[in-house]
Backbone bond lengths (Angstrom), bond angles and torsions (degrees), N, CA, C in turn:
res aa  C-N    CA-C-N  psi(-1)  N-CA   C-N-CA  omega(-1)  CA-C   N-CA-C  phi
1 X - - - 1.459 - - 1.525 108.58 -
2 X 1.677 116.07 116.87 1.319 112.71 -171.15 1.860 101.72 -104.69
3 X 1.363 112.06 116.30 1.366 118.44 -173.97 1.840 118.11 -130.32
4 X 1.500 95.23 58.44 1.070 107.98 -177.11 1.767 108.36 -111.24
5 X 1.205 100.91 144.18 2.036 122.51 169.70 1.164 98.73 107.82
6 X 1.587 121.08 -138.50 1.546 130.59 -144.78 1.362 113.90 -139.05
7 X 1.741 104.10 102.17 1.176 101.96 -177.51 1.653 94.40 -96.43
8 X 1.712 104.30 148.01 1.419 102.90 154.61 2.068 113.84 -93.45
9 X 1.351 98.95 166.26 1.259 112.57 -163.17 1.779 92.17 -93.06
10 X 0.839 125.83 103.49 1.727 130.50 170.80 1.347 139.06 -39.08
11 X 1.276 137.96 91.61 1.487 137.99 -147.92 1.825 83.12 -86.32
12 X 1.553 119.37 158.79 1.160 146.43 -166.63 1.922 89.90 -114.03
13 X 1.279 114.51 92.54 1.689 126.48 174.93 2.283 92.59 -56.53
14 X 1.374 107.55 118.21 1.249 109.76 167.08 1.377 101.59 -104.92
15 X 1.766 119.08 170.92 1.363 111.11 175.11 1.998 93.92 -109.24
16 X 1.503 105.13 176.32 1.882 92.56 153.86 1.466 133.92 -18.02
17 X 0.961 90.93 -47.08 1.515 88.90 -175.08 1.531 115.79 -111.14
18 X 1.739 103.75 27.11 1.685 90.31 173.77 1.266 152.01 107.47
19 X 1.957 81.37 -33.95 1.449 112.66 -178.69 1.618 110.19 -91.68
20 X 1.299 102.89 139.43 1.760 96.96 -166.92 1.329 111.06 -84.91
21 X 1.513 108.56 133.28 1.423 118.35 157.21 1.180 147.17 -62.82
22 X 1.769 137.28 73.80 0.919 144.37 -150.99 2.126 107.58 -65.37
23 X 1.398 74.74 -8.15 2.165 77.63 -165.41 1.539 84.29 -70.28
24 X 1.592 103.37 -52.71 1.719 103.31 -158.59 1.064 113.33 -72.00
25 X 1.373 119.31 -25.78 1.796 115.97 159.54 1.171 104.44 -47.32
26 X 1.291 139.83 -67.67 1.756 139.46 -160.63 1.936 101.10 -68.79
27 X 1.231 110.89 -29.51 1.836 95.66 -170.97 1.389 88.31 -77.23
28 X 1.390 128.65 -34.69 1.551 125.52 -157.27 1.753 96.38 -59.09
29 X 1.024 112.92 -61.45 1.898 127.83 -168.98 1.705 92.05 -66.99
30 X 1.395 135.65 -35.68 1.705 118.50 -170.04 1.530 79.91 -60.47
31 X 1.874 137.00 -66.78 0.932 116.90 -155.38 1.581 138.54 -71.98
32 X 1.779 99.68 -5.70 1.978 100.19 178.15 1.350 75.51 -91.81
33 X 1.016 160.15 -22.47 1.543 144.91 -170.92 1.785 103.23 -37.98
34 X 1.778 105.30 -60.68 1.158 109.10 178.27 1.268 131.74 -74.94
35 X 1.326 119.00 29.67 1.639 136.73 -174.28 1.605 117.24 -123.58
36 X 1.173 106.80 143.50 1.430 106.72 -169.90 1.585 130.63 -67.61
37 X 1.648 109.64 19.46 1.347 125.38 -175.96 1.301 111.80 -83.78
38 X 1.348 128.01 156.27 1.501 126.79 -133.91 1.658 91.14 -104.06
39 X 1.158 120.44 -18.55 1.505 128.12 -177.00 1.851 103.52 171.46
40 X 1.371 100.18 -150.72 1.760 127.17 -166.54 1.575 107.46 -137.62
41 X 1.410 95.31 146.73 1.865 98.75 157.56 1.534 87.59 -138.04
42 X 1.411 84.55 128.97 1.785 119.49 165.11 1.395 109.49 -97.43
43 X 1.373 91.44 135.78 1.730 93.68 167.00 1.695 99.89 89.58
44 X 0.975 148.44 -38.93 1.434 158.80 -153.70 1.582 100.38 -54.26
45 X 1.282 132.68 -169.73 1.339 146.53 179.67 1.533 108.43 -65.11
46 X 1.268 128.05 -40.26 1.390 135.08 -148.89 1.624 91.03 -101.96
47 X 1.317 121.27 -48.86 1.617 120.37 140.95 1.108 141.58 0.68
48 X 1.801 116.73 -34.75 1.257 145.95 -149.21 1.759 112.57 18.91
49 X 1.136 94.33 49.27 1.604 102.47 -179.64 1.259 98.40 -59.89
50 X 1.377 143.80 -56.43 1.608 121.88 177.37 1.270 136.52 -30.95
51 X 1.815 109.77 -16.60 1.146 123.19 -166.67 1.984 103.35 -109.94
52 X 1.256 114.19 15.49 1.243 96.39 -172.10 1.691 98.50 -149.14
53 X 1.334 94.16 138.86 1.780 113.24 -168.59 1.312 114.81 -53.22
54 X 0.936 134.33 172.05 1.611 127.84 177.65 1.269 139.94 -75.25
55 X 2.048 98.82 -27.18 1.488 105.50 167.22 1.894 104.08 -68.30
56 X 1.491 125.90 -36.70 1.128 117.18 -171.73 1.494 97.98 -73.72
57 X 1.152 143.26 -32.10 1.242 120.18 173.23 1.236 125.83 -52.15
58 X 1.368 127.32 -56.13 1.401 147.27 156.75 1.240 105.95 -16.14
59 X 1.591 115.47 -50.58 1.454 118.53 -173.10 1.274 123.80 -62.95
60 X 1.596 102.10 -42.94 1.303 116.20 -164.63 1.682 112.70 -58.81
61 X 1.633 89.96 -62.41 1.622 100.32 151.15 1.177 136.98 -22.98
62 X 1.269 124.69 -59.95 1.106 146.85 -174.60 2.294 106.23 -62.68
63 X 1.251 81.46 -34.54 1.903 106.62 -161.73 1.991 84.30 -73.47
64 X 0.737 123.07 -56.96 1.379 153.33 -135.44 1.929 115.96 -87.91
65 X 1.665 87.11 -37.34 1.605 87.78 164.38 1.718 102.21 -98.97
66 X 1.216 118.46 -20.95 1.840 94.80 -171.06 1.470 86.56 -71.38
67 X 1.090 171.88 -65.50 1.485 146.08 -123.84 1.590 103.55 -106.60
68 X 1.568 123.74 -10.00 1.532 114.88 -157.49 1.940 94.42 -85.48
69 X 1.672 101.34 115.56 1.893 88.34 167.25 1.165 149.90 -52.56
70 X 0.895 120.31 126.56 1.474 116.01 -177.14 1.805 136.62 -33.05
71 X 0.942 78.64 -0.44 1.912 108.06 177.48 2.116 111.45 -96.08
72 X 1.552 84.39 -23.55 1.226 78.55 174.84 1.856 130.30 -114.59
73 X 1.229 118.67 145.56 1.356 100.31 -176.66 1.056 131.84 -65.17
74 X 1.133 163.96 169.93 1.471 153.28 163.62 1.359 101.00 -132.22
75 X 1.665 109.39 114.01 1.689 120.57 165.06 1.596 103.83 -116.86
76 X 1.475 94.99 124.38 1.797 127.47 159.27 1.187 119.02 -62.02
77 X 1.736 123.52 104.91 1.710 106.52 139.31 0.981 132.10 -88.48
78 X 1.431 99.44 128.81 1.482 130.76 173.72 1.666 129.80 -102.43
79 X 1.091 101.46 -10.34 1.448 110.39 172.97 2.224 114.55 -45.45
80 X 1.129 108.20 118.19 0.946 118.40 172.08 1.685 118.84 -127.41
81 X 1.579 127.76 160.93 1.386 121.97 -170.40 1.743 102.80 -57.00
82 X 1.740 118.69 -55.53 1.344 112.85 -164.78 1.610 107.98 -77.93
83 X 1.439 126.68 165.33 1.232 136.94 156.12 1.581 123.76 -48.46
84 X 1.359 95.53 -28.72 2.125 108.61 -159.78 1.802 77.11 -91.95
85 X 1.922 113.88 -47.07 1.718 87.03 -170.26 1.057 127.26 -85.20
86 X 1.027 120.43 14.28 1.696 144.27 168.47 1.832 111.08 -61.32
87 X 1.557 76.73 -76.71 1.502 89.45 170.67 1.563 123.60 -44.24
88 X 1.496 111.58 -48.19 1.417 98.47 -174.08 1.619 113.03 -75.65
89 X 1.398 106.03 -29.92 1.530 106.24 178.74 2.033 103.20 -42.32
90 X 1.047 97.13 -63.97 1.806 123.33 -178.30 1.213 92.65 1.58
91 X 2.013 86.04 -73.74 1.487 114.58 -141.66 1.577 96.26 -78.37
92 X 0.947 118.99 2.82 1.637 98.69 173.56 1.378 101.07 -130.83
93 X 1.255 140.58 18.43 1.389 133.77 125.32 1.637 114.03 -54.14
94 X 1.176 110.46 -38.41 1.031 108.68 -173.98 1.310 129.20 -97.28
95 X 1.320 119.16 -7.61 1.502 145.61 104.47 1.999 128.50 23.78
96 X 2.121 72.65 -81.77 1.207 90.64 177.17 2.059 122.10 -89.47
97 X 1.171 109.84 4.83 1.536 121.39 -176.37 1.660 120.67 126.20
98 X 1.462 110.26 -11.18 1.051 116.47 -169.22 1.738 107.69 -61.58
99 X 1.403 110.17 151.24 1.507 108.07 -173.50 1.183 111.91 -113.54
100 X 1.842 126.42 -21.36 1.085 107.82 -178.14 1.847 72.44 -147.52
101 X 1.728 94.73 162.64 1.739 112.99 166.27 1.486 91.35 -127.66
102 X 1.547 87.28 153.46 1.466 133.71 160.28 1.226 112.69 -85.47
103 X 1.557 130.39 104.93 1.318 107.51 151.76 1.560 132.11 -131.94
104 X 1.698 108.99 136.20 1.183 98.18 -164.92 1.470 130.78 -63.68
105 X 1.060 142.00 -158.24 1.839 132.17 138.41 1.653 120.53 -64.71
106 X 1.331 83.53 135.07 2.111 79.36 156.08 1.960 92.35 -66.23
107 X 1.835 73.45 166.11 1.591 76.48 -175.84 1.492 94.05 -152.28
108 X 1.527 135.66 -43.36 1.574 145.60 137.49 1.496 107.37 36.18
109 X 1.482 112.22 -92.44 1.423 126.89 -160.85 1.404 104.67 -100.93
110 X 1.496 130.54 42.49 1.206 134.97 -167.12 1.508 127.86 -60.20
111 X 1.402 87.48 -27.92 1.910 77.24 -176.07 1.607 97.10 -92.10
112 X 1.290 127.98 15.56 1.440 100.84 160.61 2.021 106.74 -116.27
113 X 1.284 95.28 36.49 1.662 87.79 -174.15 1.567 94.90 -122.54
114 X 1.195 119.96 131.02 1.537 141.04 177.11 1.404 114.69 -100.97
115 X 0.827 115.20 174.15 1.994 118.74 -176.47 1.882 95.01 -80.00
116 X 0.913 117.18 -19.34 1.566 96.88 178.17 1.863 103.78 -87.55
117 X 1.170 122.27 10.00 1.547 138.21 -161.43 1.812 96.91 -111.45
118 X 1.633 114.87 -30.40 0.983 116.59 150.92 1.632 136.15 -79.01
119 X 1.199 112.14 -29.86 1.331 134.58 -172.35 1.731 93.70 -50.70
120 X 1.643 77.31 -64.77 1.812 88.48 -159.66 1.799 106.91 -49.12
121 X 1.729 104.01 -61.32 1.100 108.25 176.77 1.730 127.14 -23.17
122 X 1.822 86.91 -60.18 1.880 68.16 -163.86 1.508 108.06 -89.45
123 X 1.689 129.82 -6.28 1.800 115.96 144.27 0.928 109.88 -51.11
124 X 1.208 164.51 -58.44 1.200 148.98 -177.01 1.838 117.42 -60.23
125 X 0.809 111.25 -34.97 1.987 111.85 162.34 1.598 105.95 -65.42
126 X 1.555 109.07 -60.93 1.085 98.73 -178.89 1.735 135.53 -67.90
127 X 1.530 94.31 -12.17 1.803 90.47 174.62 1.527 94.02 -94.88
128 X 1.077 150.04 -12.40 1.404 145.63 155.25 1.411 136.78 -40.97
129 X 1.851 90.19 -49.52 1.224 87.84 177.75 1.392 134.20 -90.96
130 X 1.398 110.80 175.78 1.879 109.18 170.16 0.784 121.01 -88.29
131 X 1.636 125.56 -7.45 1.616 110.67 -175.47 1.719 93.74 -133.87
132 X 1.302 136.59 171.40 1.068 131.95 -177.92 1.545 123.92 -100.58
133 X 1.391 112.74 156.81 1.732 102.85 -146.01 1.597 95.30 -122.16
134 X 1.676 104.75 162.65 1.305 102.67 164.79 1.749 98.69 -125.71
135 X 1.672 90.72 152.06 1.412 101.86 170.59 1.315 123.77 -81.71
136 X 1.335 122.87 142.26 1.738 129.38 -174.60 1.079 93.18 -135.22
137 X 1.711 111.78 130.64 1.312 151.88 -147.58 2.222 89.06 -145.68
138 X 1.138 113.81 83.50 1.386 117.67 166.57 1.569 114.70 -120.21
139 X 1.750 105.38 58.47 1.880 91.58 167.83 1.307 123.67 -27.83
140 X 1.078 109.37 -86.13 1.260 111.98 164.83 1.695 128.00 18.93
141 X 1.199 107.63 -61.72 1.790 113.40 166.04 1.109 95.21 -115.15
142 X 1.600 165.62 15.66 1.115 153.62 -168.60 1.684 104.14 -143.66
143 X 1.206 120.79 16.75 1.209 109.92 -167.39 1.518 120.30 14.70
144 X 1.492 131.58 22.45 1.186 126.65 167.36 1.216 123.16 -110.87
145 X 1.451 120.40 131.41 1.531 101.49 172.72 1.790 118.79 -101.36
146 X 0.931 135.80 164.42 1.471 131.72 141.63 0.725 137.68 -58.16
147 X 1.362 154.08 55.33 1.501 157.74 -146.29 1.862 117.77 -42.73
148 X 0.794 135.23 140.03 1.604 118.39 -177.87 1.554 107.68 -77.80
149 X 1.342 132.70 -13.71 1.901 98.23 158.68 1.289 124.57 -76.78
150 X 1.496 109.12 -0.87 1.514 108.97 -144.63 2.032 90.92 -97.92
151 X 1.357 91.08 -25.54 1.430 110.71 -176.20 1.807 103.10 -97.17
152 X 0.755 107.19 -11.87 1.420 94.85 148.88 1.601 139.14 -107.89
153 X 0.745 92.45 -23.98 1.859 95.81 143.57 1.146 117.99 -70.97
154 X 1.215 140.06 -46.73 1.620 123.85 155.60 1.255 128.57 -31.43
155 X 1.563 93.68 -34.38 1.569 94.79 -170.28 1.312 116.24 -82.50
156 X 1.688 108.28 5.88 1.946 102.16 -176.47 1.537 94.83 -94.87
157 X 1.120 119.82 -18.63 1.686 112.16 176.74 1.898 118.55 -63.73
158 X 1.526 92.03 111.37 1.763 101.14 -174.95 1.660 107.87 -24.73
159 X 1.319 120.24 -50.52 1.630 121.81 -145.05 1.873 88.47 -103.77
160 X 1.049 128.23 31.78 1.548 127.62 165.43 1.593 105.05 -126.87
161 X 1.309 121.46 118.00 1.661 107.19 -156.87 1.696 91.81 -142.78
162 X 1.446 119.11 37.47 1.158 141.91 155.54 1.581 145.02 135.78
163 X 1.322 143.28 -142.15 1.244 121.83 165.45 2.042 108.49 -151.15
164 X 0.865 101.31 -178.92 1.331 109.49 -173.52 1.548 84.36 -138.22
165 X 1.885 106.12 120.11 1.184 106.24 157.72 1.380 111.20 -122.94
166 X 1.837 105.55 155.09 1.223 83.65 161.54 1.421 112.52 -166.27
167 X 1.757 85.13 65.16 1.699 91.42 153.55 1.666 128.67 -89.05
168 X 0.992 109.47 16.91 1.669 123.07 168.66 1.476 116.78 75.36
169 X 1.527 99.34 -0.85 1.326 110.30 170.37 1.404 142.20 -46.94
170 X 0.838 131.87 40.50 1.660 130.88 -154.75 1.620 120.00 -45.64
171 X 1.402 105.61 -10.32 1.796 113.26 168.05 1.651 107.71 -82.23
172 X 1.337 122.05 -40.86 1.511 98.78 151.34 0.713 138.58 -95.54
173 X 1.571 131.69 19.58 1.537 123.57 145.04 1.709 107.69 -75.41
174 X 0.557 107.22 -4.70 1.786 106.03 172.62 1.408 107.92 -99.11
175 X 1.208 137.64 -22.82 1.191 145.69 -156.76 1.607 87.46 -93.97
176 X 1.077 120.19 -74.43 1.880 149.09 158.33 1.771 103.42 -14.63
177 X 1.272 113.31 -57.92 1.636 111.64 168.36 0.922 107.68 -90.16
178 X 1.116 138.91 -30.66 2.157 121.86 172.67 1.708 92.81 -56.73
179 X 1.193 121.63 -60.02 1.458 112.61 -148.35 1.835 107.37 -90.90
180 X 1.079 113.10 -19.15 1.176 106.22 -177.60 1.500 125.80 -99.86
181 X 1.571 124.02 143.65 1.573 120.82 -157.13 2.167 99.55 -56.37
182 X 1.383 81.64 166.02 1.551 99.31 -174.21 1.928 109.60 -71.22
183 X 0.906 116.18 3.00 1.557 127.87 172.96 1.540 105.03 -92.47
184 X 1.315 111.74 -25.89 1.625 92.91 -168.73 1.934 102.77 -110.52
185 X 1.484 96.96 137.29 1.211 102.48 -166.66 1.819 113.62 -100.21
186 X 1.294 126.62 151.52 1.097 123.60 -164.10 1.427 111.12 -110.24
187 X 1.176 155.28 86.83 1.333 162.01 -139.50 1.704 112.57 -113.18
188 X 1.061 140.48 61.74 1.399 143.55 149.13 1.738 116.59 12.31
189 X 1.183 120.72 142.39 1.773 114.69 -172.48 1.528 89.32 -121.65
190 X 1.662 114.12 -8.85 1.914 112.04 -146.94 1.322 81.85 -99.79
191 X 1.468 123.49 120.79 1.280 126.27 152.15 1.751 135.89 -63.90
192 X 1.379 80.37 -8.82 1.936 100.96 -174.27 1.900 91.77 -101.36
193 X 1.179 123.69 27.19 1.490 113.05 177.31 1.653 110.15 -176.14
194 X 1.574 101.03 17.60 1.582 99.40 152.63 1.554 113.33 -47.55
195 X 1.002 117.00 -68.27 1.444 122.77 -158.47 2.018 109.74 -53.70
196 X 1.376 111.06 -23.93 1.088 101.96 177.88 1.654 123.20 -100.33
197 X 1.697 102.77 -26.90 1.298 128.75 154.79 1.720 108.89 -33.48
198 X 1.468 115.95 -51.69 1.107 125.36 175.23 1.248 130.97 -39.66
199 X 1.690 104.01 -68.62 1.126 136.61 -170.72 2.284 108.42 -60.78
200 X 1.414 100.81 -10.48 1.407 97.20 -165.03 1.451 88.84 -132.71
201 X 1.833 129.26 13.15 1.278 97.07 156.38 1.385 89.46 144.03
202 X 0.949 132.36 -49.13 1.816 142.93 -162.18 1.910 85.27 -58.22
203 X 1.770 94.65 143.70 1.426 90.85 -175.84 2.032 94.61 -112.13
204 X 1.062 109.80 -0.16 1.783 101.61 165.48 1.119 93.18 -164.36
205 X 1.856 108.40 -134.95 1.159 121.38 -156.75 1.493 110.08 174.90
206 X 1.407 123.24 130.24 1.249 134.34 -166.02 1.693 103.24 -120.30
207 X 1.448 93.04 115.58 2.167 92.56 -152.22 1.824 90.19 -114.42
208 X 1.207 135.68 172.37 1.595 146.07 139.93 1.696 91.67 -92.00
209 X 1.355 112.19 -21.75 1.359 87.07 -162.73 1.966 105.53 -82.78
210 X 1.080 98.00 -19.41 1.399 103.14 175.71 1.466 105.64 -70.55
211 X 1.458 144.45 -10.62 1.362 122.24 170.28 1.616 112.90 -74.76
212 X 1.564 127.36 -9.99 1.183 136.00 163.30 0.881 147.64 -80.00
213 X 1.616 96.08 -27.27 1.829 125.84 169.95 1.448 100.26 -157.40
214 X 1.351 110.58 87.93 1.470 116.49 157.11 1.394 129.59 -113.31
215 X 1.321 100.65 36.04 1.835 112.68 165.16 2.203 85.33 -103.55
216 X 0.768 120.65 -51.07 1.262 128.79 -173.54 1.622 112.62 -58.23
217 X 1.382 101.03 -48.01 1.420 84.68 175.94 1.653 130.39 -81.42
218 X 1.794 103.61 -22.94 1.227 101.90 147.74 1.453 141.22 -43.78
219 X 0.997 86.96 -40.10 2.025 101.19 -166.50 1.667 92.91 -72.89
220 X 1.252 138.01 -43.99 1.538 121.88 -177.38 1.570 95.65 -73.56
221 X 1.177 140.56 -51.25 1.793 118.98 150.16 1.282 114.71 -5.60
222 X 1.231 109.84 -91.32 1.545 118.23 -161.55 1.303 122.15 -60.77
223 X 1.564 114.82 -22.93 1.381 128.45 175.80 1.953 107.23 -60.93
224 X 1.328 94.69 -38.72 1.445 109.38 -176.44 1.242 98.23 -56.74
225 X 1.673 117.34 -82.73 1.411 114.19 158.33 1.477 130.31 -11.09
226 X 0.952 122.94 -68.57 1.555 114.13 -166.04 2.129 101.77 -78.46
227 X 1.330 103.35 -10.24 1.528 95.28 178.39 1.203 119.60 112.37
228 X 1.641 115.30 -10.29 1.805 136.77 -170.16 1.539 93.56 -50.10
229 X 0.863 156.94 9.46 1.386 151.89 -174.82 1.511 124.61 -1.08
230 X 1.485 92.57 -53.29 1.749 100.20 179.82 1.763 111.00 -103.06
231 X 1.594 115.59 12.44 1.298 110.50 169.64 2.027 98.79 -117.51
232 X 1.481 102.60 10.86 1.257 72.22 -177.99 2.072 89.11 -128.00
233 X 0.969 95.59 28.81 1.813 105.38 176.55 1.819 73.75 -114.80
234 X 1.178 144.20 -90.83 1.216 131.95 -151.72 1.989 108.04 -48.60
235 X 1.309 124.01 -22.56 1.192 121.56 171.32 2.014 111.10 -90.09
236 X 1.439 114.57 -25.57 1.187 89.24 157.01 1.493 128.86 -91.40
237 X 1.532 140.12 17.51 1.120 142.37 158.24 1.490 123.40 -82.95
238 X 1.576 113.86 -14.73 1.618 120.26 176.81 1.929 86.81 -85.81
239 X 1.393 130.05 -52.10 1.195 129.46 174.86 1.559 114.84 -41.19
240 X 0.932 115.38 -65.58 1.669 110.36 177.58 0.973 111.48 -66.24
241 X 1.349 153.68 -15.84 1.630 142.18 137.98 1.604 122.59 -59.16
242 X 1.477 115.61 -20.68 1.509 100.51 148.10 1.645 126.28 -93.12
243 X 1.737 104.88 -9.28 1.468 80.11 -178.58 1.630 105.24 -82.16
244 X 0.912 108.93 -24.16 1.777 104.03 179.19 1.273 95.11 -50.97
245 X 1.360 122.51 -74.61 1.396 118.92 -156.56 1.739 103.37 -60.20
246 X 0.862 146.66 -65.90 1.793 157.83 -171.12 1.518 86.33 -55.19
247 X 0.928 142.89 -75.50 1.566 143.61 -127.49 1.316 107.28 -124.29
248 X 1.290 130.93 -56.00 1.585 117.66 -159.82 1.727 100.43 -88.21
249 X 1.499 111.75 -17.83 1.758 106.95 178.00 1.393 103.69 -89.05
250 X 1.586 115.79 -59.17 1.455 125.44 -160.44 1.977 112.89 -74.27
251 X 1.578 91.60 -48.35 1.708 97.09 170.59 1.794 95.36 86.65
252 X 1.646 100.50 -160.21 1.542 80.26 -159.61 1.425 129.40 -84.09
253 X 1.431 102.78 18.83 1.827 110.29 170.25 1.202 106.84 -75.48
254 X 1.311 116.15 -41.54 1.626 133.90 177.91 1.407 99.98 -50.80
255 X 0.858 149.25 -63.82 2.024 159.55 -139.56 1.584 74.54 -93.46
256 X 1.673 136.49 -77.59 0.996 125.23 -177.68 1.621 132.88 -21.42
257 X 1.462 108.19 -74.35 1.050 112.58 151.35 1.656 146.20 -22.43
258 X 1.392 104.27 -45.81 1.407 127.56 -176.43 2.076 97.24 -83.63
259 X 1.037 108.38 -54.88 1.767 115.17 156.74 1.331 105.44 -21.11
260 X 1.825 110.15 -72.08 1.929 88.51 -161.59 1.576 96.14 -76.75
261 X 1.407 125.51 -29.66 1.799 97.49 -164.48 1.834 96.96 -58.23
262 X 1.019 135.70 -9.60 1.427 122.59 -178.19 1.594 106.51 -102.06
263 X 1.310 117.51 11.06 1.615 116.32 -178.52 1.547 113.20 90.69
264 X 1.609 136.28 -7.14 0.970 88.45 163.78 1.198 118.92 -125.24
265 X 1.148 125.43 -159.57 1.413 160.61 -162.20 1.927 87.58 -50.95
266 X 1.375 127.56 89.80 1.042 119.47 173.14 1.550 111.56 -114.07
267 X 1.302 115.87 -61.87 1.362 125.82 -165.58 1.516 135.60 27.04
268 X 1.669 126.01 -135.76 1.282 101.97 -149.87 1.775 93.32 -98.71
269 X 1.320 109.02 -160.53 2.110 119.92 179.39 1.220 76.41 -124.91
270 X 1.285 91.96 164.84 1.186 136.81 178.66 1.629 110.62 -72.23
271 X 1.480 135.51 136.71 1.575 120.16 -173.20 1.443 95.72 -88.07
272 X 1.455 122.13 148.00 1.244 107.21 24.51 1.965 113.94 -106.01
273 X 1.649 92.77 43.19 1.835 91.40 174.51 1.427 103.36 -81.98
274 X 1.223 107.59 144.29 2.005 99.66 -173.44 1.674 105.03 -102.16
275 X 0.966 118.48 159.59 1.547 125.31 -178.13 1.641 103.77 -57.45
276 X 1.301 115.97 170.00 1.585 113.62 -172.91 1.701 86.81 -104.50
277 X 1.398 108.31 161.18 1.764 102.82 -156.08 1.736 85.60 -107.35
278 X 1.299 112.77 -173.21 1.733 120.87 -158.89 1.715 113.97 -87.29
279 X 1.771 94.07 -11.00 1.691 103.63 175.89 1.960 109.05 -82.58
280 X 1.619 91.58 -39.72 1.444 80.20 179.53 1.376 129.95 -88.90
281 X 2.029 102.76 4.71 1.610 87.07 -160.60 1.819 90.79 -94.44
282 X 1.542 116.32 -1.67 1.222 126.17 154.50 1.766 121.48 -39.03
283 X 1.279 105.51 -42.22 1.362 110.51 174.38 0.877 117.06 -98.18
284 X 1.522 145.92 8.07 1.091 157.23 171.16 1.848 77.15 -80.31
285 X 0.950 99.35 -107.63 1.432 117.58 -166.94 1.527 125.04 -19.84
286 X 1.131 106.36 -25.61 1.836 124.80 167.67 1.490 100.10 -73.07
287 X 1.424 135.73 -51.29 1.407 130.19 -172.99 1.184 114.24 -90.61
288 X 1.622 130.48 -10.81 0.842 131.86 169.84 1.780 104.89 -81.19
289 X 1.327 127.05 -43.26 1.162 123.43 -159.00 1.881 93.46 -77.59
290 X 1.504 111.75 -4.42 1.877 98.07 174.19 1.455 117.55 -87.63
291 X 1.523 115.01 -11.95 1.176 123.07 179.92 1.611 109.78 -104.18
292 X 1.371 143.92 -21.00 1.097 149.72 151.47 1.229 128.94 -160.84
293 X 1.501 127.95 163.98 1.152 120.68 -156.68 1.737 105.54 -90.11
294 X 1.848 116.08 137.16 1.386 122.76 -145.00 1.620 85.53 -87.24
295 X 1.581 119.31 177.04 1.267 127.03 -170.83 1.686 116.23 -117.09
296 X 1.333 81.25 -24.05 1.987 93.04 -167.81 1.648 78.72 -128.53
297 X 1.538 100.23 154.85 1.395 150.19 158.33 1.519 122.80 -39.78
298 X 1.736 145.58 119.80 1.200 114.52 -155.33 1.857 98.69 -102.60
């Protein structure tokens, strides 16, 4: 399983009233289709999959592989609180074409779950499922982390073939590729530390900020790749001044937001996320307009 470059994390297009737009899901993916990002994650955090019922998940899914090209990968979240709804999510991502899942931690009943509470969990997803999964470690909304032994023992199980972190840490992503076998790949969530994530082992990166600018977040990828060293450290330092501002302050109204000034399909979250107010979407639009030119009006 080759799971290398820049996936963006997939915003869920709502209309006024809430109800999701399956059109603007499909125009959103015809247009990263034509971008140099390695694939998509559906369903993921930025997704607001917590916020949407199961037949609309199904849908989204469903919406999401007829238009995504064949050039690109398509990874499923499936992470759910129980073990059994984990599994079935999996299996019917995978069902529907999906090749690899994401899954996050339970996180719910936390103070009685220990690292052997993980162990079990994700062997049991992973001998379940049909297609092979990566683990997502997002404190951040989960107050949980993955610890790095616990994740490396995960990583000797055949059907676990890497993780998405993204506590921005770049000492355990180094820790994560020193210790873990050469099959399992280490994928970054911090858009403000691709570039160093890189440099110590991480083979991409799974961004929200890339559903807003994913010609940009590719290109500090590829810069890595081709060796640009000092054009792609000066392109990830304009990046970590928008993901703070877009993503780590605003969250996913912010990435939304930053979506339509570039044309697409952004619009509103789901409540109780509140709209981004008229001072900040000002700064959206100032950092967005240094990294490419905006589409809509502020």
């Amino acid at each position: 399983m080759n799971i290398n470059g820049i996936f963006p994390a997939l915003t869920t297009p709502f209309g006024s009233d809430e109800s999701i737009s399956l059109a603007a899901v499909r125009e959103n993916i015809r247009r990263y289709n034509d971008t140099a990002i390695a694939g998509f994650v559906v369903l993921g955090s930025t997704g607001e999959s917590v916020m949407l019922s199961r037949e609309e998940a199904d849908s989204i899914l469903a919406a999401s592989k007829e238009v995504t090209s064949p050039q690109k990968l398509l990874i499923a979240g499936t992470g759910a609180e129980s073990t059994a709804e984990t599994i079935a999510r999996t299996k019917r991502a995978a069902a529907l074409g999906y090749p690899v899942a994401l899954v996050k931690t339970p996180y719910y009943y936390k103070p009685a779950y220990r690292a052997e509470t993980y162990l079990r969990h994700y062997r049991a997803v992973a001998d379940a499922s049909p297609i092979p999964i990566l683990l997502y470690s997002v404190p951040q909304f989960t107050g949980i982390t993955l610890e790095t032994p616990e994740i490396l023992k995960l990583a000797e199980h055949p059907n676990i073939v890497g993780i998405k972190d993204s506590s921005g840490n770049v000492q355990r992503v180094a820790e994560m590729v020193a210790g873990a076998p050469s099959k399992f790949t280490v994928l970054t969530g911090g858009a403000a530390v691709v570039y160093p994530a890189l440099t110590v082992g991480a083979r991409g990166a799974i961004l929200a900020l890339a559903a807003a600018l994913p010609e940009k977040c590719a290109e500090v990828y590829d810069l890595f790749q081709r060796g640009q060293h000092e054009e792609a450290r000066k392109l990830q330092l304009l990046l970590a001044q928008a993901s703070k501002i877009i993503v780590s302050d605003l969250g996913i109204p912010g990435a939304k937001y930053a979506m339509d000034l570039r044309g697409y399909h952004g619009g509103v979250s789901r409540l109780p996320l509140l709209p981004v107010s008229e001072e900040k979407k000002r700064a959206i639009a100032d950092i967005v307009s240094q990294l490419h030119p905006v589409a809509a009006s502020v």
